[in-house]
C-alpha positions in Angstrom: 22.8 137.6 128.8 22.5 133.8 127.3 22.0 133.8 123.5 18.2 132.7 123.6 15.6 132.8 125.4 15.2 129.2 125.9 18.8 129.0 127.3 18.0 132.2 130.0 14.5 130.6 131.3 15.7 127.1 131.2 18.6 127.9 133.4 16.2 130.1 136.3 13.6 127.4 136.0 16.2 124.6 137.0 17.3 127.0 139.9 13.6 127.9 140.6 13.0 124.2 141.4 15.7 123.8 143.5 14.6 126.4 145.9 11.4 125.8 145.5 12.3 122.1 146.9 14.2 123.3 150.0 13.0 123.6 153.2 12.5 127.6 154.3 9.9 129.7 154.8 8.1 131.6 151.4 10.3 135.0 151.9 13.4 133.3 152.1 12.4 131.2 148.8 11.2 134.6 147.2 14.7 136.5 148.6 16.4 133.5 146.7 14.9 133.3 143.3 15.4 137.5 142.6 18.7 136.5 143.0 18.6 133.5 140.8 16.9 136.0 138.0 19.2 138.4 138.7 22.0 136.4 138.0 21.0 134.7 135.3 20.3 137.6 133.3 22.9 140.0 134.9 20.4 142.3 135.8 21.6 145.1 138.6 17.7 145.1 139.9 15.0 142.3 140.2 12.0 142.7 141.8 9.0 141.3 142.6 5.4 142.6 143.7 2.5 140.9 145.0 -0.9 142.1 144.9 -1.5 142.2 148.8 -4.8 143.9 149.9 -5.7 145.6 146.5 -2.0 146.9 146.1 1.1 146.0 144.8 3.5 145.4 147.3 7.5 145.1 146.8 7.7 141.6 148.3 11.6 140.8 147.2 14.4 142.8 145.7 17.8 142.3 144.6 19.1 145.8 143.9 17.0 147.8 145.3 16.8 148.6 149.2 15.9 145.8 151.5 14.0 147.9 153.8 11.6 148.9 150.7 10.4 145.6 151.4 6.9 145.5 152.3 7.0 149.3 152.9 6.9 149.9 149.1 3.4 149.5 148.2 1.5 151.3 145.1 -2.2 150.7 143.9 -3.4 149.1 140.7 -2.7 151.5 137.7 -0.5 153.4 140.0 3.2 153.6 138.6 4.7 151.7 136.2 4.2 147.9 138.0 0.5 149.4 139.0 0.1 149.9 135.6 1.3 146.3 134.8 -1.0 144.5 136.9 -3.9 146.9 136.4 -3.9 146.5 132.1 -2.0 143.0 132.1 0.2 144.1 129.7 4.3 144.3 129.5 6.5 147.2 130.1 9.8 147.8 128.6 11.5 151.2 128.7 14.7 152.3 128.1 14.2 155.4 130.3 12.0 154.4 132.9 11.1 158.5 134.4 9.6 159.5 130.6 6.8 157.3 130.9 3.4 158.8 131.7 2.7 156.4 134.7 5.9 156.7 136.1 5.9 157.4 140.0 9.5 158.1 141.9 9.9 155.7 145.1 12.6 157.4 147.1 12.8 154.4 149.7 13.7 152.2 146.9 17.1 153.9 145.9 16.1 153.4 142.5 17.2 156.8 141.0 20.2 155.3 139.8 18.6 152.7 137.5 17.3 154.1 134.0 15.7 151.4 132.0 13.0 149.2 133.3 11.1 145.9 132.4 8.1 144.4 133.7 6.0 141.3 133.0 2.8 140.9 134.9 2.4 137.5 136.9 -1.1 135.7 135.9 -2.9 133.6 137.3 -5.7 132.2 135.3 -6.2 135.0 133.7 -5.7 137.8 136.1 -2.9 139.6 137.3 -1.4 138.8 140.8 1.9 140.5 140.8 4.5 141.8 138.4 8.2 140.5 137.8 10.5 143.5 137.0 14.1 144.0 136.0 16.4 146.8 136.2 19.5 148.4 134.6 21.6 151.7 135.1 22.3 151.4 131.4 19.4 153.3 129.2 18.5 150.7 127.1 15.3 148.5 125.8 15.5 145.1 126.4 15.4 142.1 123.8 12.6 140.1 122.9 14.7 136.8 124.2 14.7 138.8 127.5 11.6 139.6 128.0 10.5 135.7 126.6 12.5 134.5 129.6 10.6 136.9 131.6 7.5 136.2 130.6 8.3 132.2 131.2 9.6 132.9 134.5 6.5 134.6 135.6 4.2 132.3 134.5 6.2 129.6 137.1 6.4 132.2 139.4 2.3 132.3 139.5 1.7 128.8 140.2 4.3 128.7 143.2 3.1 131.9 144.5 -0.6 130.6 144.3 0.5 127.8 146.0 2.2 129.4 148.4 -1.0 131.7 149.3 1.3 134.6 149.1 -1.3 136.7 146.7 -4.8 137.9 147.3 -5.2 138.5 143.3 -8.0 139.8 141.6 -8.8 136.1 140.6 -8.8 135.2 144.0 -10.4 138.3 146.0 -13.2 138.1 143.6 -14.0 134.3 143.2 -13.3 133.5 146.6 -14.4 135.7 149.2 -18.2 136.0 149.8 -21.7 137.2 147.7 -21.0 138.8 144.4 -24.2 140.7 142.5 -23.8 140.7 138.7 -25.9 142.7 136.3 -26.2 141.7 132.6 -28.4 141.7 129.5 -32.0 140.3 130.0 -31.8 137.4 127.1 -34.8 134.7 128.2 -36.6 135.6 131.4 -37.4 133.3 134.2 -35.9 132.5 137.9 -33.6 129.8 138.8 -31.2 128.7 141.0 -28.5 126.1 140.9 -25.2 125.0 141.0 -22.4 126.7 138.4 -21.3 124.4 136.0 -18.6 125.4 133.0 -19.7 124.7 129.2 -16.4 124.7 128.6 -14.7 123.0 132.1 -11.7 125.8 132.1 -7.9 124.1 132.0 -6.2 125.6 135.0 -2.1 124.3 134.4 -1.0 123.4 137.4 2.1 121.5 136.6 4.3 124.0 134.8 8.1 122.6 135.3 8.7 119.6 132.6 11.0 115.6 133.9 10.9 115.4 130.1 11.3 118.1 127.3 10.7 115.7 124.6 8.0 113.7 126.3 5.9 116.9 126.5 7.5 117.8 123.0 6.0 114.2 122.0 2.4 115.4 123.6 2.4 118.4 121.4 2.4 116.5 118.4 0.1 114.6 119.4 -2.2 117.4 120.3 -1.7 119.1 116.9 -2.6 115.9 115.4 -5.8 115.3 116.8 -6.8 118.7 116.7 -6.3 119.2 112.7 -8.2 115.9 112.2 -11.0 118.0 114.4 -10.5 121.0 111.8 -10.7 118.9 108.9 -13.6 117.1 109.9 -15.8 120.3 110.2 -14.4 121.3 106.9 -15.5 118.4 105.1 -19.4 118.6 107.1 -19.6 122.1 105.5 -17.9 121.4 101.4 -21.9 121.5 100.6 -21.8 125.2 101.5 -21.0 128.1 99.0 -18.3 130.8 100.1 -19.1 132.3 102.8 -18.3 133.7 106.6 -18.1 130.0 107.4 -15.5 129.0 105.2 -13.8 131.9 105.7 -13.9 131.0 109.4 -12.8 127.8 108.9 -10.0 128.6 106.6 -8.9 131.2 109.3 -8.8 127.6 112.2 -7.0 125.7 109.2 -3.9 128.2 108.7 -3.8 128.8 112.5 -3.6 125.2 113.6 -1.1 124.4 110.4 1.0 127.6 111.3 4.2 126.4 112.0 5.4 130.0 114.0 2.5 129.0 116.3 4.4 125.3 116.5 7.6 126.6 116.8 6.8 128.8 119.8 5.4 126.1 121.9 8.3 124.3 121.2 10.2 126.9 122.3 8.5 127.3 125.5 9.0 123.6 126.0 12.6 124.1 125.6 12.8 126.4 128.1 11.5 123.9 130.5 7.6 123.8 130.3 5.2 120.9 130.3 3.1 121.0 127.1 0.1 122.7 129.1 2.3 125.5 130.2 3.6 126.0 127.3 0.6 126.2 125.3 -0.9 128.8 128.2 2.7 130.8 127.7 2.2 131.2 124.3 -1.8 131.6 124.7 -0.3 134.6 127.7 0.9 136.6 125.1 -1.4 136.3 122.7 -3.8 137.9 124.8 -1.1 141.1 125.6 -1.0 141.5 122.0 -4.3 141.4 121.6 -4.5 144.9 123.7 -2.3 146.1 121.7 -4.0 146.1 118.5 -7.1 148.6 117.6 -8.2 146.5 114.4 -11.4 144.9 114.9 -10.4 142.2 112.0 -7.1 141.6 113.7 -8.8 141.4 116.9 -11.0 138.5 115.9 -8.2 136.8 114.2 -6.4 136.9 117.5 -10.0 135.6 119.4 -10.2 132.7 116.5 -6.7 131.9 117.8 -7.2 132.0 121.3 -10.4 130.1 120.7 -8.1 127.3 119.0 -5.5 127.4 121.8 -7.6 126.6 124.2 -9.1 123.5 122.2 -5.3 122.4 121.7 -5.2 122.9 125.7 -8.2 120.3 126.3 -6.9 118.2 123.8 -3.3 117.8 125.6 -4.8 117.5 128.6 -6.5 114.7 128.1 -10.2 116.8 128.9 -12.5 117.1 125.6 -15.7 117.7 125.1 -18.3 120.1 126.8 -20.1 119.5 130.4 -23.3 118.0 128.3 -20.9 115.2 127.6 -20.1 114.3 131.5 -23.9 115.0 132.0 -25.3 117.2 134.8 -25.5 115.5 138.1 -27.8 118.4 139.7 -30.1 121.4 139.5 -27.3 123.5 137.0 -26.8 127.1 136.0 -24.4 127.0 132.8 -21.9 129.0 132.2 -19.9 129.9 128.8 -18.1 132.4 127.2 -21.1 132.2 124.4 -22.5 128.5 122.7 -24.4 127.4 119.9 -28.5 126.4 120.0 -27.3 122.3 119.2 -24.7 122.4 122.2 -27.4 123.5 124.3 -30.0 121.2 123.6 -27.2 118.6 124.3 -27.9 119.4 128.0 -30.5 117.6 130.1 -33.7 119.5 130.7 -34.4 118.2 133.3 -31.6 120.0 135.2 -30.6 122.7 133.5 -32.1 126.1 134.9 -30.4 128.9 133.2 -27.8 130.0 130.9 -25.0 132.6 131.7 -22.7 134.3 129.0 -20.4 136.5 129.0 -21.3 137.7 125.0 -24.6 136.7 123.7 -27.1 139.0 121.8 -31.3 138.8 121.6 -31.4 137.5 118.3 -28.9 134.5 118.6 -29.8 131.7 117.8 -28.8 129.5 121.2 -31.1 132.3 122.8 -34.2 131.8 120.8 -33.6 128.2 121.8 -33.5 129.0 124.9 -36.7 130.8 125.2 -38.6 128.3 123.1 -37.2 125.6 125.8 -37.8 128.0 129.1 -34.3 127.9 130.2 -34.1 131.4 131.5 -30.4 133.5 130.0 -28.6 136.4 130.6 -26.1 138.1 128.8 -23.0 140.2 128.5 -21.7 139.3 132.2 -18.7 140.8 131.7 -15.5 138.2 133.4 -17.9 135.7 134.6 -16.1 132.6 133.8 -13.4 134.1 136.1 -15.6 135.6 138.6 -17.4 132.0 139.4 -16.0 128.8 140.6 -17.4 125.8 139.3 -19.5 124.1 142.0 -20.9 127.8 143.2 -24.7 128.8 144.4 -25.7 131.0 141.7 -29.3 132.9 141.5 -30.4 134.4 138.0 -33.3 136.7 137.9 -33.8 136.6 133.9 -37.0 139.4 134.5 -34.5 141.7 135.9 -31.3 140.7 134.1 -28.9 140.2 137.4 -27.7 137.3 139.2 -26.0 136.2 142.8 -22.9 134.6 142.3 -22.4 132.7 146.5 -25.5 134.5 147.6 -25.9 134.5 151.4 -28.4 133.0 153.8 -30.3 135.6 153.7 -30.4 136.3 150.0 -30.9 133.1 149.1 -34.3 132.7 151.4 -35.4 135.9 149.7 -34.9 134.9 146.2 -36.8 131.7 147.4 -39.4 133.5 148.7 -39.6 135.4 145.2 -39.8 132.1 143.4 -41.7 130.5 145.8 -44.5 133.5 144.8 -43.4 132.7 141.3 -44.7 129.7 141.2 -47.9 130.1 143.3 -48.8 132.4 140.3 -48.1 129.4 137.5 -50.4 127.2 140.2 -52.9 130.0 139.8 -52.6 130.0 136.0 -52.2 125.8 136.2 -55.9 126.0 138.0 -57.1 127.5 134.6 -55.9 126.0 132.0 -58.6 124.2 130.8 -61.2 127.1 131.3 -61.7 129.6 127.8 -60.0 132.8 127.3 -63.6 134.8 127.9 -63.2 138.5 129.0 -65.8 139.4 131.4 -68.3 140.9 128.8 -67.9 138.0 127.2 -65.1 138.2 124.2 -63.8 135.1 122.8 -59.9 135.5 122.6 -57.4 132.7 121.1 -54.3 132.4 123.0 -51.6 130.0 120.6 -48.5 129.7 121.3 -45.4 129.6 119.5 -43.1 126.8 119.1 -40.0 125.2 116.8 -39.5 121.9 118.4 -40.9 118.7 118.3 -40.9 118.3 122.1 -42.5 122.2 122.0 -45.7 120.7 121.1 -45.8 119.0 124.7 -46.2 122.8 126.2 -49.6 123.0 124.4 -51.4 120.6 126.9 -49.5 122.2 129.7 -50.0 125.5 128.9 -54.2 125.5 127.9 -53.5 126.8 124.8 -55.5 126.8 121.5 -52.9 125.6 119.1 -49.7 127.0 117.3 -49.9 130.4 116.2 -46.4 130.1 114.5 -44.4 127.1 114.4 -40.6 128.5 113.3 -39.8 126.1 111.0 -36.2 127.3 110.9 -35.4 125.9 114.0 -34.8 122.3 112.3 -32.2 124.2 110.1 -30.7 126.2 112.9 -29.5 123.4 114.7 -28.7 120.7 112.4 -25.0 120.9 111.2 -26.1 120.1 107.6 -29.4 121.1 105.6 -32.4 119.2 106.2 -33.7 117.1 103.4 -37.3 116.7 101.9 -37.5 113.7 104.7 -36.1 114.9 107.7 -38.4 118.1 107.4 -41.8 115.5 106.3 -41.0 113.6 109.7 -40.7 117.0 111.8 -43.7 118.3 110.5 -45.7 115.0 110.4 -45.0 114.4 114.0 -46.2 118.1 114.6 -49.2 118.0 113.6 -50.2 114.2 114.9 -48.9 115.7 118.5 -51.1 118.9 117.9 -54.5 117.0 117.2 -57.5 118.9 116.6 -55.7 122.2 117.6 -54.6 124.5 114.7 -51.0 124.8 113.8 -49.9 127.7 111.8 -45.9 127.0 110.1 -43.6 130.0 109.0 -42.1 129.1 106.4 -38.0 129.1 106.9 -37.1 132.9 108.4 -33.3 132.1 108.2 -30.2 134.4 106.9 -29.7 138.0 107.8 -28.6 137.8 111.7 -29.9 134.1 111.7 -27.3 133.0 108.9 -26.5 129.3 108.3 -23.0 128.2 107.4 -24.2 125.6 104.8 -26.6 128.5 103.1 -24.1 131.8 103.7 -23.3 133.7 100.3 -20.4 136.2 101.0 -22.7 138.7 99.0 -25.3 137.6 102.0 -22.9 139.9 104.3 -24.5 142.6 105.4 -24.1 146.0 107.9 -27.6 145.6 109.2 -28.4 141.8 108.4 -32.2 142.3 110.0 -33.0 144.1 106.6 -30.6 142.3 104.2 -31.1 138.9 102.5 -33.4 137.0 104.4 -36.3 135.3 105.0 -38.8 135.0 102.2 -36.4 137.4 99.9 -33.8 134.4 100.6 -36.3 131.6 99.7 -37.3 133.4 97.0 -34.3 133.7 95.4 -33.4 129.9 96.5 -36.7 128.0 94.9 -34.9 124.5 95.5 -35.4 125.2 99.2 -38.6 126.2 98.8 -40.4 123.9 96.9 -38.4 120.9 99.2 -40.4 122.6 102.0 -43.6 122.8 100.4 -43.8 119.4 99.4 -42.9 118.3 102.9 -45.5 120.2 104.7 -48.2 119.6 101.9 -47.3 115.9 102.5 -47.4 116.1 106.3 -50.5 117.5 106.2 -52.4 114.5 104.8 -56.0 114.9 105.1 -55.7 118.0 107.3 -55.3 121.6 107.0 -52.0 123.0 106.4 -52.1 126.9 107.3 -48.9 128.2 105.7 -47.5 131.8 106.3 -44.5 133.8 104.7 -42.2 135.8 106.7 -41.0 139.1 106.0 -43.7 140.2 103.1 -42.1 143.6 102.3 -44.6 144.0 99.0 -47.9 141.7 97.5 -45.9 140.5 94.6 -43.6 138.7 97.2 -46.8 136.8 98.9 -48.0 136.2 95.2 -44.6 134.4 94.3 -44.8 132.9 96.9 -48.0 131.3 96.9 -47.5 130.4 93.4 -44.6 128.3 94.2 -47.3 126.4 96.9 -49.7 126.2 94.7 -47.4 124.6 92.3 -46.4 122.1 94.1 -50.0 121.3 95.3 -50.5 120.4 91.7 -47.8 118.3 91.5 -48.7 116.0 94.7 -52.3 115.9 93.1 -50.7 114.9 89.7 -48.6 112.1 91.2 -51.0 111.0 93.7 -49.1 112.2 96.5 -50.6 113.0 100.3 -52.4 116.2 100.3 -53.8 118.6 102.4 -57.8 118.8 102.9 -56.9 122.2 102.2 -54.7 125.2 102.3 -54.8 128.3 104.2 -52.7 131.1 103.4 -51.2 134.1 105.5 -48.3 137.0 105.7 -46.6 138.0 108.5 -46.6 141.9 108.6 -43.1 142.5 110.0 -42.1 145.5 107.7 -44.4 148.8 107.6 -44.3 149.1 103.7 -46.6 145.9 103.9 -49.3 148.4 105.5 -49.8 150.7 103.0 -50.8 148.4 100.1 -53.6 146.0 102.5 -56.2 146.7 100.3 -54.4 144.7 97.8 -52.6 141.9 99.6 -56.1 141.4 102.1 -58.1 139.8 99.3 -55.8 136.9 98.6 -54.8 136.1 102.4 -56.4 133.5 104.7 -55.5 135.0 107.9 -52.6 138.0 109.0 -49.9 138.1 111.5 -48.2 140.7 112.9 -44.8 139.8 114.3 -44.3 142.6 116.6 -40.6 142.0 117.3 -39.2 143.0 113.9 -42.0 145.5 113.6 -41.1 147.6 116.5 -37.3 147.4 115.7 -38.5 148.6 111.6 -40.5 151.6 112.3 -37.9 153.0 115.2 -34.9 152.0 113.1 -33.9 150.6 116.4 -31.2 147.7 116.5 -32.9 145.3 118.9 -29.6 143.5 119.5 -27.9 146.8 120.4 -28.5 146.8 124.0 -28.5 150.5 124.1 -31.4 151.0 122.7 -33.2 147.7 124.6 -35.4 149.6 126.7 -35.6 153.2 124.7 -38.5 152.7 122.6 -41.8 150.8 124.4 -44.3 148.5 122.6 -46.6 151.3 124.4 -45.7 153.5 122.0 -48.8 155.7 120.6 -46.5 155.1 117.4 -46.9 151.4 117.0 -50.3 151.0 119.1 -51.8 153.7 116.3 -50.1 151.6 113.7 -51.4 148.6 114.6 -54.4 149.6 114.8 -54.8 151.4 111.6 -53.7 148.0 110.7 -56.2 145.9 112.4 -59.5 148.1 111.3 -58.3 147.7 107.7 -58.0 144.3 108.0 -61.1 143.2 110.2 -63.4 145.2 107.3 -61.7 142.7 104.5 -63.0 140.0 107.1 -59.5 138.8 107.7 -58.6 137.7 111.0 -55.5 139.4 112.7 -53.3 137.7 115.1 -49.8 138.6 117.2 -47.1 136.8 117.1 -44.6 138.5 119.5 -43.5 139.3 122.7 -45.6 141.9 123.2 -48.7 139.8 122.6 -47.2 137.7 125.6 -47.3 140.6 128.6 -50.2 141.0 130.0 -50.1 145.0 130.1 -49.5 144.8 126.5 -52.1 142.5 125.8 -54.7 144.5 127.3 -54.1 147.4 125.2 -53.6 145.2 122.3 -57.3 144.4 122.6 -58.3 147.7 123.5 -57.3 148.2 119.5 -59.2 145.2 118.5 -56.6 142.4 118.8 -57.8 139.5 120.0 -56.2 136.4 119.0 -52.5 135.8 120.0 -49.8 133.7 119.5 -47.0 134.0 122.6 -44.7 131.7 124.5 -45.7 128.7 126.7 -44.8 130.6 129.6 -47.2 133.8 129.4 -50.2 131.7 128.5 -51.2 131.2 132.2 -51.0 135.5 132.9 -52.2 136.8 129.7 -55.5 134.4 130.1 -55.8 135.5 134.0 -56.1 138.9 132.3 -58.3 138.1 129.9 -60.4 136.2 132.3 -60.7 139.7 134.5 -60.9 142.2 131.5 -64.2 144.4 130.0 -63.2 144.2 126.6 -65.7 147.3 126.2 -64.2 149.3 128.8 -60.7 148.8 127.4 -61.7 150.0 123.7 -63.1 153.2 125.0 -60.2 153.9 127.7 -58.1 152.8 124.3 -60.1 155.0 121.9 -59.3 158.1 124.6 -55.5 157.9 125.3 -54.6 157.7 121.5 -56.3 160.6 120.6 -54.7 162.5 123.5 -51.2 160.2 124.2 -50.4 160.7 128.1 -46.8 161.2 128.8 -46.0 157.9 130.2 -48.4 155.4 128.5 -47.6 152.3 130.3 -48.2 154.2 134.2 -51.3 155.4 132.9 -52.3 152.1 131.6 -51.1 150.4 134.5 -52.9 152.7 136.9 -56.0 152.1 135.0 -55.6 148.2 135.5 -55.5 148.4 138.9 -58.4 150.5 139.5 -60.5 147.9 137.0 -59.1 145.3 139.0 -57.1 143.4 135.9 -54.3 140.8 136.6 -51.4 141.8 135.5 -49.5 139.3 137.0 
């Protein structure tokens, strides 16, 4: 065996290429190189198996039996090379027969041969075959061995692609015909369009270097410019405290100055690689050792430096930057591992339908982007990046959480047909949206909706609505790389309320921390197990006045003439509103004091998010304008239920006789203080829900753009009366299944549910 690694692949790569380049057909060329590998590593066996029809196949030997050949055939996770391809990870045993997976092949002859070595052959990703060695001689093999394994196979994939002698999971499952995915509902909606990577993956498809120290050179390069990258976002964040994010950072900084990373490309260069290939080599086993290890921490540590390679790989090949920077040419469905809520208002509107991910949770922050934008997302689709091709047909059903990845004919003139009823429904709800939210005994409701962009203030026209109900002031902060100034949030909320007219507009004050954390504002004693009830919102203003008071003066400025209504997230207690107020109040003084813009007036409110807030209304509802009950964190308080924990997204329902008695406890209490209630939720914005939200006396809303068109058709077609007393009867005696009973009842009144 040669003395390094370098030395062993370097020589079977020259060989390879000579083969390779000699006329013959692709069994001959295969026959040839286990030969070559044999040889070079004075190995008694070489083999190599090619996943053929779901099934690993013995496609050349030296050593074993030649009439194996093709005979020898075992399924994925089936023996030791099934057990290669199947878990993508290496073998290397010094007595083959003790392993677990272990399955005896008479036909091979291979009784004789104790110890065993196999490396699986990938292929972007994905296992098509396995490269084995073995030796009569009971003995592991040595890491420089199994290197020069390892940088054999990965040749051995591109010419065996090339060759078309695999079917591979890679290519049996992006290639060949319809594919249905199911994932995690994120942002609802229906689309269709064309698949288009966030991310445009790097496939190598050079992998023999002409130059070792050009490519060497390329490298260096690479490193260069991507450590400039790394510094740069370190100095945009030396504002920030400690936190995750430097920590984070600091993690990119020693992997991209770690010279054992360095080396090892170079190494793989040596041994004959381009700089692409070896980057992916190194990258190859990163990802088998990231099997191996059990440690969550060490696990992301391994992700961070995967995450890194794979910018090093765009940077070498001359391909930076994310498919918002080419621009979208046509109707697009994005695809991406997971992305941030800045990178994806990047994209153009105008063509982006919908969002794919292969991680993504309900609360992140690109996903409450999404939905305040309309771009319909789902989650959690496990290998998608692999299992589409860029340029595919893709239809996602956001209300259902599934997509069609190459749909058929047929399918696609179905999901049309779905769409095309889709949208006869928004026509329907387009034909009143200048007509009042009047039930049919003759109810005034208010339907707002809820917004955190400048351009969000467009949808109120569209959508018929009566103003914002809660503008998320946060939004500016989540995606702006550094904190907004006094200025910056004066110009957002100037330009609000000029868009907004005569219509109300209601503005949260910042909800951020918790599971919304910002690098620039993170506190390592921020970090929390259940960040939804750590430090955040209005306990994190609090307890950060500067921020505070920069806010207030912006939005008392902005107003300027007008009313500002104001409203404090996350009120756990009345001595939190109080501060809080206070802190307004103050700076109202000062504005007055130094002749400063001010409001006509001020009207205060509390967003009732945490139960505790219920049991002392008798002493918060005399101080408070107005009250708003954000039913998202609600819900997910008074079940204990993670709402980001997807298995427990559909266990509890906003039917509940729990939170529909709650809330109305709630409501009477406050509607005898002469306060007004409103919703500000997702359940406000499904028409089901809404209906037995006013049955309990709710009647004003604030929901998304997009349900503004149904919940008002069911408004339109409601008896406020009848719905109290059908109300009034099911929570005193709770039916089994609220919502069929509800829904059964709606049909029979002849409410539109949509």
């Amino acid at each position: 065996m040669p003395l390094t690694a370098a030395n062993a692949a370097r020589e079977i790569l020259t060989g390879l290429h000579e083969v390779m380049a000699k006329r013959g057909s692709a069994q001959a060329k295969l026959d040839r190189v286990v030969d070559l590998i044999a040889a070079a590593m004075k190995s008694e066996v070489c083999s190599i198996y090619l996943l053929r029809d779901n099934a690993l196949e013995l496609f050349a030997t030296h050593g074993l039996r030649k009439e194996a050949v093709h005979v020898t055939r075992l399924q994925l996770g089936q023996g030791l090379v099934g057990t290669i391809a199947a878990q993508g990870r290496i073998l290397n045993l010094a007595e083959a027969d003790t392993h677990p997976a272990f399955a005896y092949r008479p036909e091979t002859g291979e009784e004789s041969f104790h110890s065993f070595a196999g490396v699986p052959i990938v292929r972007r990703e994905n296992a098509i075959g396995v490269l084995a060695v073995q030796h009569a001689e009971a003995r592991r093999y040595e890491d420089v061995e199994i290197e020069a394994l390892q940088t054999v196979a990965m040749v051995l994939a591109e010419l065996i692609a090339g060759a078309r002698l695999a079917d591979g999971q890679e290519r049996r499952r992006s290639k060949e015909g319809m594919i249905r995915l199911a994932g995690l509902k994120l942002v609802a909606g229906m689309a269709r369009g064309t698949a288009v990577f966030h991310e445009p993956r790097i496939v190598v498809e050079q992998t023999v270097a002409d130059d070792p120290e050009l490519e060497r050179a390329r490298v260096i390069a690479a490193f260069r410019r991507m450590r400039e990258q790394i510094e740069h976002m370190t100095r945009e964040a030396e504002f920030g405290v400690a936190g995750e994010h430097q920590e984070i950072l600091e993690t990119y900084k020693m992997f991209a100055y770690d010279e054992g990373w360095v080396r090892r490309i170079n190494q793989a260069i040596d041994s004959g690689l381009t700089a692409e290939a070896a980057i992916e080599r190194v990258q190859q086993r990163t990802r088998a050792r990231m099997q191996e290890i059990d440690d969550p921490l060490l696990k992301e540590r391994m992700h961070d430096l995967e995450d890194l390679a794979n910018r090093l790989l765009r940077i070498v090949s001359g391909r930076i930057g994310t498919a918002a920077q080419t621009g979208l040419t046509r109707d697009a469905v994005l695809i991406a591992r997971n992305m941030g809520p800045a990178e994806l208002l990047e994209y153009d509107r105008r063509r982006l339908k919908a969002v794919v991910l292969e991680e993504g949770s309900l609360t992140s922050h690109m996903v409450i982007v999404a939905r305040a934008i309309g771009v319909p997302v789902i989650g959690r689709v496990t290998d998608i990046r692999h299992i589409a091709n860029e340029g595919d047909s893709i239809l996602v059903d956001g209300d259902q959480g599934s997509l069609v990845v190459r749909p058929t004919s047929q399918v696609g003139t179905s999901f049309d047909q779905r769409m095309a009823m889709s949208l006869r429904r928004r026509a329907e709800f387009a034909a009143i949206r200048n007509e009042p939210p009047i039930t049919r005994d003759g109810r005034r409701c208010t339907l707002m909706v809820n917004a955190g962009l400048a351009d969000d203030v467009d949808q109120l026209e569209a959508a018929g609505a009566d103003g914002i109900g809660l503008f998320r002031t946060e939004f500016q902060f989540l995606v702006s790389a550094t904190l907004p100034g006094r200025d910056s949030q004066l110009r957002l909320y100037r330009q609000v309320l000029d868009a907004a007219g005569d219509k109300p507009v209601v503005f949260r004050t910042v909800d951020i921390g918790g599971d919304k954390a910002l690098p620039y504002l993170s506190d390592e004693r921020d970090e929390s197990e259940n960040p939804a009830m750590g430090w955040r919102a209005l306990r994190l203003s609090l307890s950060r006045t500067a921020l505070m008071k920069a806010q207030a003066r912006a939005l008392i400025e902005a107003a300027d003439r007008r009313v500002l209504r104001v409203m404090f997230p996350m009120v756990s207690e009345p001595w939190e509103y109080e501060q809080a107020r206070a802190l307004f109040e103050e700076q109202l003084t000062w504005a007055r004091e130094h002749r400063r813009l001010q409001p006509a007036r001020v009207e205060f409110g509390a967003m009732l998010e945490v139960p505790s807030l219920a049991e002392t209304l008798d002493l918060l509802l005399p101080r408070v304008d107005f009250l708003s009950i954000g039913t998202n964190d609600l819900t997910q308080f008074l079940f204990a239920a993670d709402r980001a924990d997807p298995r427990l997204a559909n266990r509890y329902d906003w039917l509940s006789p729990a939170i529909l008695r709650f809330l109305r406890r709630v409501t009477r209490e406050a509607t005898a203080a002469g306060v007004p209630v409103r919703v500000c939720g997702e359940m406000g914005g499904r028409p089901l829900e809404a209906m037995a939200l006013i049955g309990i006396g709710i009647e004003n809303f604030s929901i998304t753009p997009a349900a503004v068109g149904a919940v008002k058709a069911m408004v339109r077609s409601l008896d406020s009366a009848a719905i109290r007393e059908r109300m009034e009867q099911l929570l005193a005696r709770p039916p089994r299944d609220m919502r069929k009973t509800l829904t059964e009842w709606a049909r029979r009144q002849g409410v539109m549910l949509g």
